[in-house]
C-alpha positions as CSV (number, residue, x, y, z in Angstrom):
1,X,106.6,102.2,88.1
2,X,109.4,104.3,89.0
3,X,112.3,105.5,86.6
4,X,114.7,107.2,89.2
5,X,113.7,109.8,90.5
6,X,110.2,109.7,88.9
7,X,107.0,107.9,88.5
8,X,105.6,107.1,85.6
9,X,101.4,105.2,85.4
10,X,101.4,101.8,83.8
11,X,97.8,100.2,83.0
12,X,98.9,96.5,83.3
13,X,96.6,93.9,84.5
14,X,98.1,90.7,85.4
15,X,95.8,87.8,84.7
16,X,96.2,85.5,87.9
17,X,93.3,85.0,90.0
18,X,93.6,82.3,92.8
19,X,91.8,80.4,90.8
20,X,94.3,79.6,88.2
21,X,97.0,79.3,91.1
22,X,98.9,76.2,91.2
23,X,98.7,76.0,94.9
24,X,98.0,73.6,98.1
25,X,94.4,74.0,98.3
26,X,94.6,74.4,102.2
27,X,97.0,77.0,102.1
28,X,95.0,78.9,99.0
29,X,91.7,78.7,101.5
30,X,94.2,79.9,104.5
31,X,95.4,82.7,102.5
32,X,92.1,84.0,101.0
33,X,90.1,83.7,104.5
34,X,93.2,85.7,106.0
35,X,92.3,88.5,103.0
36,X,89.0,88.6,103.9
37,X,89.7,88.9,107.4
38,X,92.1,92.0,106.6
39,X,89.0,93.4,104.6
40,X,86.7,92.8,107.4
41,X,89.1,94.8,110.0
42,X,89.3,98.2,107.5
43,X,86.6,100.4,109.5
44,X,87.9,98.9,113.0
45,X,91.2,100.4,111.9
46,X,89.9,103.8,110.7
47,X,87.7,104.5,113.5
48,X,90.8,103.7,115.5
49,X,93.3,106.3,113.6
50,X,95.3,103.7,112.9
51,X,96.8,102.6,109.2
52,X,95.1,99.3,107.9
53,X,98.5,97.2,106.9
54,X,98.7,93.2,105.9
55,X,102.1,92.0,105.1
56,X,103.6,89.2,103.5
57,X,107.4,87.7,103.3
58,X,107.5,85.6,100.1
59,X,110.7,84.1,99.7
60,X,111.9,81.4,96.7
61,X,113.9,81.1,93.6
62,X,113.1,83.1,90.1
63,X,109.8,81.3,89.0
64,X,108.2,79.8,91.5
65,X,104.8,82.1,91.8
66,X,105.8,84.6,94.1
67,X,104.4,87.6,91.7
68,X,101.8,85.5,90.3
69,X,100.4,84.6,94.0
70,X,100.9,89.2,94.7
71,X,98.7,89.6,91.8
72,X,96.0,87.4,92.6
73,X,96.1,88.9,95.8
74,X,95.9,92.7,94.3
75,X,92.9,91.2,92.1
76,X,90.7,89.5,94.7
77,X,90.7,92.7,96.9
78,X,90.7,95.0,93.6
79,X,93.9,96.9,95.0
80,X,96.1,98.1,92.8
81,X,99.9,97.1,92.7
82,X,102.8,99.2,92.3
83,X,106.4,97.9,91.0
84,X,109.3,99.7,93.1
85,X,112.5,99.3,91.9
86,X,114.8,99.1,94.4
87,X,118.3,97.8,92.5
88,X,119.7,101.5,91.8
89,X,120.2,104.3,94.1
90,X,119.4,107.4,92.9
């Protein structure tokens, strides 16, 4: 978590897998086949030289699942996340 112009380590573990997700079941499958897919690719990428990057634009009002759906992401790959607060310039 950053603090201006430092970092500081947090040991949180959010508890949302996709299996607690309140989610179309279509788009849940979609999503997690796309994350295996992206897992798949890693070596391609690194025999290539090139980064190994998936993105994702989540957009919605305050409660709606955005984070929960990140951290059941960062679980099912076993990534961890990493909160970057962007509201005050240092």
């Amino acid at each position: 978590m950053n603090e201006g112009p430092s970092w500081r380590c947090i040991n949180h573990h959010h508890p949302a897998t996709f299996d607690k997700l309140a989610m179309d079941p279509d788009l849940k499958r979609s999503v997690i086949a796309d994350l295996d897919r992206f897992l798949k690719r890693k070596d391609y990428y690194r025999r290539i030289g090139k980064a190994s990057k998936r993105g994702y634009l989540l957009y919605g009002p305050p409660g709606t699942g955005k984070s929960s759906l990140v951290a059941a992401m960062a679980n099912y790959l076993r990534f961890s996340l990493y909160d970057l607060d962007l509201s005050r310039r240092w």
